[in-house]
C-alpha positions, 0 to 999 in steps of 0.5 A: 511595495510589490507590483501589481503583475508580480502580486498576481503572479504570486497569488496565481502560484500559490493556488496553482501549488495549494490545488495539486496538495489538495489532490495529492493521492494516497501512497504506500510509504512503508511495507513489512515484510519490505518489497523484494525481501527475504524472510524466515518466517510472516504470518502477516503482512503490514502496508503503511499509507502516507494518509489515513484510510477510509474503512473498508474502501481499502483491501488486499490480497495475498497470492503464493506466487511460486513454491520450492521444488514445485516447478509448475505451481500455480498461483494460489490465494491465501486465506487472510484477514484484512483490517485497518490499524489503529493509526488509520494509515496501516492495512493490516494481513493476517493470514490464517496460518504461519506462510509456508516456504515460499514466494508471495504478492500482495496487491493492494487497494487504498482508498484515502481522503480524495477518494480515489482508489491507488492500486500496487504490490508488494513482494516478498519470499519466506525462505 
């Protein structure tokens, strides 16, 4: 038989845990092209959350970030398309054309079941 503070221990311990798991937040588990990578070539980009996605809370741009040998370039934005996967959890970024040589940033918004918004980036080279 367990005591009767150590009962209200463990119960007070295990809504304490179950509480922070209910307000877990969205997280990027997996990015392609990979954060700091190299590439020969993307005409998209690929963002896997640790949850599903709520449609169309959930966007994304892409900015070309430096070109070779323009050494003043301006950032520039990419025409893309942004749409959810079919598993809920990817954030797909088509790009209207192959990606020229070059730097890039993803920066992302995902919105999952808890309803607040996580914001990051992503970077990435084609070379």
């Amino acid at each position: 038989m367990v005591a009767r503070p150590a009962l209200h221990a463990i119960v007070f311990t295990a809504a304490v845990l179950s509480a922070n798991l209910a307000q877990a937040r969205i997280a990027l588990a997996d990015a392609s092209p990979a954060n700091g990578s190299e590439v020969a070539s993307a005409d998209r980009v690929e963002l896997r959350f640790s949850e599903r996605l709520i449609p169309g809370a959930s966007t994304a741009q892409l900015t070309m970030t430096a070109m070779p040998g323009m050494r003043d370039h301006p950032p520039m934005g990419m025409a893309v398309t942004v749409s959810t996967g079919r598993d809920g959890k990817t954030l797909r970024i088509v790009a209207d054309q192959p990606l020229p040589h070059g730097t890039y940033r993803v920066d992302w918004r995902a919105m999952g079941t808890d309803r607040r918004p996580a914001l990051g980036k992503v970077g990435f080279t084609v070379r």
